[in-house]
Backbone bond lengths (Angstrom), bond angles and torsions (degrees), N, CA, C in turn:
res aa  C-N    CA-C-N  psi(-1)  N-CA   C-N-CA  omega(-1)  CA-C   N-CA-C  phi
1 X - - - 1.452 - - 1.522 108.73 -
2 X 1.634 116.28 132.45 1.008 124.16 169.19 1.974 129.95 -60.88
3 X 1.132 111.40 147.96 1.940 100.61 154.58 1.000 130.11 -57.41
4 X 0.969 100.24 3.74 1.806 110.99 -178.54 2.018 129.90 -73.05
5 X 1.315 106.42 117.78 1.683 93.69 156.06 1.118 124.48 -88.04
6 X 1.199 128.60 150.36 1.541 124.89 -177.18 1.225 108.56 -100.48
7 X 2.182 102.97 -44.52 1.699 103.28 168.13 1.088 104.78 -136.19
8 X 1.372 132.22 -166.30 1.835 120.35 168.04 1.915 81.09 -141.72
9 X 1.272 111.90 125.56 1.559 109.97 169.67 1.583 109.02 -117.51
10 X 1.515 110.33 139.94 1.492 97.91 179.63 1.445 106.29 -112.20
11 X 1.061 129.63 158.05 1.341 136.14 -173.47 1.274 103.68 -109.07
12 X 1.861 122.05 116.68 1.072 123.73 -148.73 1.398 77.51 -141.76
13 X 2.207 120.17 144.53 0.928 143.61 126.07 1.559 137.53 5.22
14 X 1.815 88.59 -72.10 1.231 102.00 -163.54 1.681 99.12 -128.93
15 X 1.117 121.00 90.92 1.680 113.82 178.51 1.693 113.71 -63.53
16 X 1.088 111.89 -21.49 1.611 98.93 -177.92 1.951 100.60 -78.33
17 X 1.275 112.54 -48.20 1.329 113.55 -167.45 1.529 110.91 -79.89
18 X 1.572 127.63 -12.16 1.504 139.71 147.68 1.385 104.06 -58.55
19 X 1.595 129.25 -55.44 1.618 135.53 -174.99 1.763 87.88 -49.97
20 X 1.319 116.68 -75.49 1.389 130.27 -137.08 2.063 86.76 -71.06
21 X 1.153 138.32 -49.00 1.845 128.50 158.90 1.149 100.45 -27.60
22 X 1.439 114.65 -77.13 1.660 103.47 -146.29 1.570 123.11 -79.55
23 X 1.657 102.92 -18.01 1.218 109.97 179.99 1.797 110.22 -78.23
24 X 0.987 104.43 -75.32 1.929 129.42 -175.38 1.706 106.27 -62.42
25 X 1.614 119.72 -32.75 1.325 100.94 -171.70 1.769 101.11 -110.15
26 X 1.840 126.77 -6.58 1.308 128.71 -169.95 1.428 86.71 -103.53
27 X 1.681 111.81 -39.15 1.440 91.31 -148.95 1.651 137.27 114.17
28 X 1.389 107.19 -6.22 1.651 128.66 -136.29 1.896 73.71 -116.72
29 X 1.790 91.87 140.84 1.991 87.55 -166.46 2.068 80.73 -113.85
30 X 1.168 84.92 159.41 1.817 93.08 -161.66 1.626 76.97 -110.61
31 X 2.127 99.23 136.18 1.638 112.05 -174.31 1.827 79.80 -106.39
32 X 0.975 139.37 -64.21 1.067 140.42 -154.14 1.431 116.19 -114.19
33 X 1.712 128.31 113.16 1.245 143.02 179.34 1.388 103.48 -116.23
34 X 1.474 126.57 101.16 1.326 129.53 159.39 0.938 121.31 -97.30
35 X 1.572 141.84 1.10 1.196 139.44 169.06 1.436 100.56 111.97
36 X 1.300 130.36 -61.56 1.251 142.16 -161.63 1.586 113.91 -97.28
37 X 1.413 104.21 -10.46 1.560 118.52 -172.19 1.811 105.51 -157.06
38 X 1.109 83.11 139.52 1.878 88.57 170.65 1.172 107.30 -112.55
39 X 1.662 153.19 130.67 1.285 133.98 113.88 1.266 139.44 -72.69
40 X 1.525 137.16 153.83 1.266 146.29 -173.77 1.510 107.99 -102.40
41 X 1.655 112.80 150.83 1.519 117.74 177.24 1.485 110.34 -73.70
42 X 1.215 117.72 121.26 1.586 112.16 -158.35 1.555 114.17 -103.58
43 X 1.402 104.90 -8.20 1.566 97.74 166.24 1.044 114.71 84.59
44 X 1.665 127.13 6.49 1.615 118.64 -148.70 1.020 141.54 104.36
45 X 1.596 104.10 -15.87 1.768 97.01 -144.15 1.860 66.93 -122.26
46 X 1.506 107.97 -154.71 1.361 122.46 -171.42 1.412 102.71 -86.91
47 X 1.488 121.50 130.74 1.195 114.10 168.42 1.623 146.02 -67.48
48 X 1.259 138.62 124.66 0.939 138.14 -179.94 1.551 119.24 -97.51
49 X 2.037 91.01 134.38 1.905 78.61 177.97 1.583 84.93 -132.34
50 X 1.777 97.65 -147.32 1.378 108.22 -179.95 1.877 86.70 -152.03
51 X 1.586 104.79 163.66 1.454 131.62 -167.10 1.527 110.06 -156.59
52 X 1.416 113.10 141.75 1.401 116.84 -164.59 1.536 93.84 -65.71
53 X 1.265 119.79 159.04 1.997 108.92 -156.29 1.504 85.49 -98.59
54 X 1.715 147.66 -29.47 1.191 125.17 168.93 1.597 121.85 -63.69
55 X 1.432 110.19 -35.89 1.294 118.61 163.23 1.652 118.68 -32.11
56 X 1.118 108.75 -67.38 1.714 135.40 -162.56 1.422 87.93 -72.74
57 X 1.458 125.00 -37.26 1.766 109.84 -151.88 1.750 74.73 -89.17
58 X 1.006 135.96 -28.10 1.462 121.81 -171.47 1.967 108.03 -72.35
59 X 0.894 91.62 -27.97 1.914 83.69 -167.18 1.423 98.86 -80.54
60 X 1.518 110.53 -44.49 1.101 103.96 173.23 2.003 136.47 -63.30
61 X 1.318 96.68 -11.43 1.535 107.81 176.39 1.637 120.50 88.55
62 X 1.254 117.51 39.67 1.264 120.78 -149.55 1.996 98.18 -153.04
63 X 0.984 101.70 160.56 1.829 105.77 168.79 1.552 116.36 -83.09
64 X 1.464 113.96 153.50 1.497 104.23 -162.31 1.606 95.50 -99.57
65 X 1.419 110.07 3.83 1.589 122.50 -162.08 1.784 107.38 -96.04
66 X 1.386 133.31 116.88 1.115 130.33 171.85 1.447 112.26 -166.33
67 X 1.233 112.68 172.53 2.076 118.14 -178.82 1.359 105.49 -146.08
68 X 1.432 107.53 169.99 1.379 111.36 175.49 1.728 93.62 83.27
69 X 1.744 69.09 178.27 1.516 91.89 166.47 1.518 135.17 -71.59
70 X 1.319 132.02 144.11 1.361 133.92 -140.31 1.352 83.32 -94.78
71 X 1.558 123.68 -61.48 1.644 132.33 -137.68 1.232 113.59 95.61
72 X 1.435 124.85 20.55 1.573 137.94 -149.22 1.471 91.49 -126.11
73 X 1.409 138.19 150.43 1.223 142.69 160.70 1.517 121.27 -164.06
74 X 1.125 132.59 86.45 1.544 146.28 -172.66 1.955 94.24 -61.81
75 X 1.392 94.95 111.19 1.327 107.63 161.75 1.668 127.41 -75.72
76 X 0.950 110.94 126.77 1.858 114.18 172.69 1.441 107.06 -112.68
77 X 1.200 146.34 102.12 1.718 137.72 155.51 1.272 122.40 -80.83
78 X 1.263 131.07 109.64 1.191 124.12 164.06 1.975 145.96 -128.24
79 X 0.811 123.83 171.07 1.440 120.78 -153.72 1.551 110.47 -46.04
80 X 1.129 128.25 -31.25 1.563 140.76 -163.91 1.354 126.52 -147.69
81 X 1.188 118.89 135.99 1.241 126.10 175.46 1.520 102.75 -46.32
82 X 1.746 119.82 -49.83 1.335 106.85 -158.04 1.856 103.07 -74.70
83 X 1.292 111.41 -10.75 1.337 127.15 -179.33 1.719 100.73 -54.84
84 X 1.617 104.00 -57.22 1.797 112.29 -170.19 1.616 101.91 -64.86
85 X 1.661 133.86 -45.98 1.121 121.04 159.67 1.819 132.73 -32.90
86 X 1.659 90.54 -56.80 1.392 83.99 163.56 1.714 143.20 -65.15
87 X 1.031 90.04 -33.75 1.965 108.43 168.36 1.861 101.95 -59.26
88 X 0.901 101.47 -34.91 1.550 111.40 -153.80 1.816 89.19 -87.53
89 X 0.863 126.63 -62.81 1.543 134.10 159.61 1.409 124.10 -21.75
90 X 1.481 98.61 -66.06 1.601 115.40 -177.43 1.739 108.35 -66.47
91 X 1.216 93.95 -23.96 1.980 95.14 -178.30 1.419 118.60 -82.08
92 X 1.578 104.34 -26.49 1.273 112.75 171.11 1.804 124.16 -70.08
93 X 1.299 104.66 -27.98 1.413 124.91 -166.96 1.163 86.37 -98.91
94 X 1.684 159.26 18.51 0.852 156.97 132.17 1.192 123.92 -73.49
95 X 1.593 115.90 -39.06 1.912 139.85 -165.79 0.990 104.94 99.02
96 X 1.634 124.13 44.35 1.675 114.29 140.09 1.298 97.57 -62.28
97 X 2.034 104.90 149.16 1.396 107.55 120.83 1.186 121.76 -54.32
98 X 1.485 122.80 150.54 1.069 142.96 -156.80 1.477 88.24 -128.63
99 X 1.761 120.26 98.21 1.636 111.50 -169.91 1.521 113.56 -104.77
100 X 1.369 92.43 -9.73 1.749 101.38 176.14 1.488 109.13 -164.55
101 X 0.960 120.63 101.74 1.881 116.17 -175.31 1.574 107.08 -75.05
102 X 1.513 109.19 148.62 1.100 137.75 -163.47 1.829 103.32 -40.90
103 X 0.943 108.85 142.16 1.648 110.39 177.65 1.539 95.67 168.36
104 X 1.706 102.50 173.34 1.607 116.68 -175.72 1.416 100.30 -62.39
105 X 1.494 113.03 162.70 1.262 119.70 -170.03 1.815 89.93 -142.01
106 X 1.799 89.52 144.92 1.488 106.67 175.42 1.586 126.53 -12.79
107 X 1.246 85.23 -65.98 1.733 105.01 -165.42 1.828 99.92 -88.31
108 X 0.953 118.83 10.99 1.576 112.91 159.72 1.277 128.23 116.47
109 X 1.845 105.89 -10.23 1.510 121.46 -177.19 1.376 113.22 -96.77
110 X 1.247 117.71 -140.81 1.429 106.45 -173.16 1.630 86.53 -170.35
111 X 1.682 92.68 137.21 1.691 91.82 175.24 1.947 95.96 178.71
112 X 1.444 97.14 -166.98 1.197 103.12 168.42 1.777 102.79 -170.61
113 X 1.292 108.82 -177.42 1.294 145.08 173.36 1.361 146.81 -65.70
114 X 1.035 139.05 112.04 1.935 135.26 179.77 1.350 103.21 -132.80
115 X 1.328 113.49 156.98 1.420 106.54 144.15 1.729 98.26 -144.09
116 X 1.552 85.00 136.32 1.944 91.86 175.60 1.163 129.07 -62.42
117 X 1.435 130.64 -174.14 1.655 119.58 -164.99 1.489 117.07 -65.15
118 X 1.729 121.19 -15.65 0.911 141.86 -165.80 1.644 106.03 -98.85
119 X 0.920 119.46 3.35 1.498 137.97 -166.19 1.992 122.81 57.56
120 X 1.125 94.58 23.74 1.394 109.71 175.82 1.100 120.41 -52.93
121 X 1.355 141.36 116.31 1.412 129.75 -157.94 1.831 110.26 -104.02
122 X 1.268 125.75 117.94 1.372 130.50 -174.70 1.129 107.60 -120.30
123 X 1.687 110.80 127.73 1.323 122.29 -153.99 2.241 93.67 -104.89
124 X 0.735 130.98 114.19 1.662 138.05 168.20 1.038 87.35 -75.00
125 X 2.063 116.28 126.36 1.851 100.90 129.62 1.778 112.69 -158.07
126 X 1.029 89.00 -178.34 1.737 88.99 166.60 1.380 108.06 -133.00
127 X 1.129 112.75 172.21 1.281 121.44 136.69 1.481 120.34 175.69
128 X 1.429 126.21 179.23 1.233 116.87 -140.46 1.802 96.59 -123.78
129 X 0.965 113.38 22.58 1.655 137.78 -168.90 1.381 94.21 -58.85
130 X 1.611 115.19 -74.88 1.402 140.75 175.40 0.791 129.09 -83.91
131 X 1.413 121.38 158.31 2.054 123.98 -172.39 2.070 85.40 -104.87
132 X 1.462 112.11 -44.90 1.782 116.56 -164.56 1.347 92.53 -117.36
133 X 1.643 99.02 74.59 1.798 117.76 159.45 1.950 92.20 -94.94
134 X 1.287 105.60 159.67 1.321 103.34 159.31 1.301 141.23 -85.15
135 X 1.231 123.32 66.52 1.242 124.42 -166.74 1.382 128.23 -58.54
136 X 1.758 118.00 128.30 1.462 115.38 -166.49 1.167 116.24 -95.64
137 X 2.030 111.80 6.92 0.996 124.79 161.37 1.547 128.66 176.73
């Protein structure tokens, strides 16, 4: 098995009010609406959608019921610090939690924290460590 994602799907509650975050308050234009699943225009990179979360916890073989923390963390890298402010801004003015606002980070970069209505946790950052970071934009 490769390192590879092919997609990342989150299993969301509420698909209209997951649609209406990522679209109207990120920005993110939806390629595929089947009713039962959303995908996003991915630019290249691995696609991201969303799935009704009993749906998803069923195919997958698992309960759709849990708390806390997942062990899950959707990475974002991007060109500038003032870049992670802005991400970090725009998510809030959407209804992220706001789980850690943008500031220096341990290991030397700089970033911060959200988690979407679904409690999805999205990590913002930069930093200037590397020239072949993966940038998501």
């Amino acid at each position: 098995m490769k390192a590879h994602v092919s997609s990342i799907l989150l299993g969301v509650r509420d698909m209209d009010e997951a649609k209406r975050f990522y679209t109207e308050g990120l920005g993110w234009k939806v390629e595929n609406d089947w009713g039962v699943s959303v995908f996003f225009a991915s630019d290249g990179a691995s696609p991201v959608g969303f799935y009704a979360r009993e749906g998803l916890a069923d195919q997958v073989g698992t309960s759709a019921e849990g708390s806390g923390f997942s062990g899950l963390v959707l990475t974002y890298v991007v060109r500038s610090e003032a870049r992670v402010d802005e991400v970090i801004a725009e998510a809030g003015k959407a209804g992220a939690a706001i789980l850690k606002p943008a500031g220096p980070l341990p290991w030397g970069g700089y970033g911060g924290t959200f988690a979407d209505p679904d409690g999805y946790i999205w990590s913002i950052s930069h930093s200037d460590q590397r020239a072949d970071q993966p940038y998501a934009e």
